[in-house]
C-alpha positions as CSV (number, residue, x, y, z in Angstrom):
1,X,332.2,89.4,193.0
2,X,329.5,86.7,192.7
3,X,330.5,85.7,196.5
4,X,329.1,89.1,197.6
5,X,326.4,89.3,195.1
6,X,325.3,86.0,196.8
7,X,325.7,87.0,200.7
8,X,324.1,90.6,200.0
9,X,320.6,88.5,198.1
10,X,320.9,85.8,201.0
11,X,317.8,87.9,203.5
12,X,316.0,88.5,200.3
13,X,315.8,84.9,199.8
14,X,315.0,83.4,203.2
15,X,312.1,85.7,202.8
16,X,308.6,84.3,201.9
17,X,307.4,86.5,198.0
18,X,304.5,88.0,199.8
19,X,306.8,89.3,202.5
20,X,309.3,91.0,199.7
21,X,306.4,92.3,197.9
22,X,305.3,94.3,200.9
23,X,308.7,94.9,202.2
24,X,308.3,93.8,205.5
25,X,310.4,90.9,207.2
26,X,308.6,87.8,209.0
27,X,311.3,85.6,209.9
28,X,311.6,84.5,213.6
29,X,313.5,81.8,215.0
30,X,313.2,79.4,217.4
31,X,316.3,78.6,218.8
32,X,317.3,75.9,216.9
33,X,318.2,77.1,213.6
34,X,314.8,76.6,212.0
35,X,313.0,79.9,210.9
36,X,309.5,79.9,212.1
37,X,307.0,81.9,210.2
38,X,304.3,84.2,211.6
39,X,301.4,81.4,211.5
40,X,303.3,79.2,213.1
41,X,304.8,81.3,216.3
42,X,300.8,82.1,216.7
43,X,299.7,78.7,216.6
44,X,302.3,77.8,219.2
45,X,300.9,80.6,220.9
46,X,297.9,79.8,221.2
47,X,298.7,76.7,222.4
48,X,301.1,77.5,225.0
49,X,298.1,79.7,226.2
50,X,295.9,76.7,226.7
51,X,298.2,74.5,228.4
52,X,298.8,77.5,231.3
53,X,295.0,77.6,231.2
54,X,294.6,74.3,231.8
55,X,297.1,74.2,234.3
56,X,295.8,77.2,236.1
57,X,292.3,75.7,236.0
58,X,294.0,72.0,237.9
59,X,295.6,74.4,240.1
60,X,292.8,76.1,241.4
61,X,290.7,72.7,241.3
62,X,293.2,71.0,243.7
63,X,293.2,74.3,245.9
64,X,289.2,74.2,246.5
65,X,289.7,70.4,246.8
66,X,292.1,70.7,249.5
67,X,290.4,73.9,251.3
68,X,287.4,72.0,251.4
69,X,288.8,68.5,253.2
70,X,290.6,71.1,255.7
71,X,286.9,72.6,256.4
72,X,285.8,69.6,256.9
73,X,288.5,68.3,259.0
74,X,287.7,71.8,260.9
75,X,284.4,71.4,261.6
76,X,284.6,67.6,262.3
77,X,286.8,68.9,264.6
78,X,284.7,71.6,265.7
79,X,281.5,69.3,266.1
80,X,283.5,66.5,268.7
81,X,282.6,66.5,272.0
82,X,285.9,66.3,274.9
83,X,285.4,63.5,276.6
């Protein structure tokens, strides 16, 4: 009896008191056993949303870089006379 008493109160528990006194449920996990709360999933949101801006930002950098050396090696080209 106390076995199931204790599996059946198990969710209740794992849940934070503000999230039983509203009834709602704010567990996720992260893969790894560990249960993440909401703060923290959006923290680690936002950052994962600055590191692909970043990276989008260096992307685009090193695009313009390199269209810009193959305009000028284009109009070097360009501005040779054929001997």
């Amino acid at each position: 009896m106390a076995m199931r008493c204790a599996l059946t109160s198990l969710p209740a528990r794992l849940q934070s008191p503000a999230a039983v006194a509203s009834g709602t449920r704010r567990l996720l996990s992260d893969g790894k056993g560990r249960v993440l709360k909401e703060e923290e999933r959006a923290k680690e949101s936002v950052y994962i949303q600055k590191m692909e801006r970043e990276r989008q930002e260096k992307q685009k950098k090193q695009l313009e870089k390199e269209k810009a050396e193959a305009e000028k090696a284009k109009s070097g080209a360009d501005g040779k006379k054929p001997e």
